[in-house]
C-alpha positions, 0 to 999 in steps of 0.5 A, a space after each residue: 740834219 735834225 737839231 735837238 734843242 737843249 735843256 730848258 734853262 733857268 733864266 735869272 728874272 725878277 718880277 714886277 708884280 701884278 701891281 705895277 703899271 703895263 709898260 706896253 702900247 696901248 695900256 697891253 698887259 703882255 708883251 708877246 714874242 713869237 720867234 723860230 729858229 733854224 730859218 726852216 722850210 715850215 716857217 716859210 710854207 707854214 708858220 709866217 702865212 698864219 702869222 700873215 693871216 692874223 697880221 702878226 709879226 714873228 721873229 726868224 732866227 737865221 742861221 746862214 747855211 741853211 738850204 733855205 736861205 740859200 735857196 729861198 732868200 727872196 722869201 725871206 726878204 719879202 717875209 722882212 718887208 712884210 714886218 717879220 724880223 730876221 735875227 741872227 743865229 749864226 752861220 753855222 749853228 755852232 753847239 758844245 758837243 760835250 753837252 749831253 745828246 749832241 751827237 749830232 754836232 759835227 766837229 767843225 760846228 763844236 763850240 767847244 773847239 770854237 775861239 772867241 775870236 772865231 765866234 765873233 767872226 762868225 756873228 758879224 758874217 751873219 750880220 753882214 748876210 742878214 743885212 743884204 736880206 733885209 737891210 736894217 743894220 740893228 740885229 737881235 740873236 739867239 743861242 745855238 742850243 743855248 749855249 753861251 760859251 765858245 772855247 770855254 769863253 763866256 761870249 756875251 761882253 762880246 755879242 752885247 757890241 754886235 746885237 741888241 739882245 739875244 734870247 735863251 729858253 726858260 720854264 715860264 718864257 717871261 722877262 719881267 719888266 724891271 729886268 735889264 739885261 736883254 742878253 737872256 731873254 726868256 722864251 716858252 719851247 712850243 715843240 709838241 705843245 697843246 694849244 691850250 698849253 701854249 695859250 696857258 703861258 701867255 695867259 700867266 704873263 698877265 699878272 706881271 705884264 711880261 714880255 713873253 716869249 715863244 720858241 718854235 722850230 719846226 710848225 707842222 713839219 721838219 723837226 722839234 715841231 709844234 702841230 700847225 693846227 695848235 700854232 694857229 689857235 695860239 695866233 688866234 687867240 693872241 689876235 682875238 685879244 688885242 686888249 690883252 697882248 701886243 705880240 711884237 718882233 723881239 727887236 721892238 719890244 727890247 727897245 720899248 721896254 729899254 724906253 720904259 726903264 730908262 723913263 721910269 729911273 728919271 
């Protein structure tokens, strides 16, 4: 089933400035989050061999009835042993049929008939499932084509006792350093991107010492995809360049910049 992502969404941000101080390890100007979404045969046959090669982490959203967990799941396990973090995407990749281009969305994955209840079922069946992979019981999560409602129901007061943070799309990709709420994260849609134009967001995070964030589904193949040779000069120019980015999973970088706010209040 191809999946078609939603419309970018304007993620409420404020920012820090390009005068004040980097929050990231080792004086990094840029925080930087690669995540995938979809768990697609690309990221396992493409995407985290690239990212192995330059010694990057990604950040894998799950979504449990794929194929590929079902069939490939010791090579997610060893992606997560490997540093990779697997986050929660829900079981089914639930979506609001009534939104625009959603035809695809069959009725048994319409997040409009969803009840909070069924969400919340849903996310903790996801947590369970990752956890037998993976082992760690902290998650992050990613919004089925962004969407943030189930039956109407707003979801986050519910996800915030479930997840870490979770993760939306925006024009830009950055979450700014004095922003709180880690429940819409930004990140850049890398599908059909150039790699100048991918490495062009990072590069803009600088001045205000961003996480920034990447999405990707499909890396050289499957769908919504980003050629694989632009991803690799992305992963090329980020591991060139430590001085200037700490690319990290989505779970670390949430804690550290949490750390960081909480430190700099005292």
């Amino acid at each position: 089933m191809v999946v078609s992502c939603c419309a970018v969404l304007l993620v409420p941000v404020s920012q820090a400035g390009s005068g004040a101080a980097s929050p990231w390890p080792g004086g990094a100007e840029v925080a930087v989050v690669l995540s995938y979404d979809d768990a697609l045969d690309s990221h396992l046959d493409v995407a985290i061999p690239q990212l192995d090669k330059y010694k990057l982490p990604g950040t894998f959203y799950l979504s449990g009835a794929r194929p590929s967990v079902r069939m490939r799941q010791h090579e997610w396990r060893r992606a997560a042993q490997n540093g990779h973090e697997l986050g929660n995407h829900m079981l089914y990749h639930p979506c609001r049929k009534s939104v625009a281009n959603r035809s695809w969305v069959q009725p048994w994955q319409d997040l409009d008939k969803y009840t909070l209840t069924q969400f919340v079922d849903e996310v903790q069946a996801t947590n369970t499932m990752l956890k037998a992979i993976d082992g760690e019981d902290k998650r992050t999560f990613a919004y089925p084509c962004g969407d943030m409602t189930a039956g109407g129901e707003d979801v986050v007061p519910e996800l915030k006792k479930l997840v870490s943070a979770a993760r939306l799309f925006s024009v830009d990709g950055q979450h700014y350093p004095d922003n709180k709420d880690f429940y819409r994260i930004a990140s850049f849609d890398g599908a059909e991107k150039s790699a100048d134009q991918l490495i062009a967001v990072a590069e803009a995070a600088r001045e205000n010492h961003s996480l920034v964030g990447f999405l990707f589904h499909g890396v050289g193949g499957d769908y919504i995809s980003v050629a694989e040779e632009d991803h690799r000069a992305l992963l090329q120019h980020l591991a060139a360049n430590p001085e200037r980015y700490w690319v990290t999973t989505m779970r670390e970088a949430v804690a550290r910049l949490q750390r960081e706010q909480v430190r700099n209040q005292r």
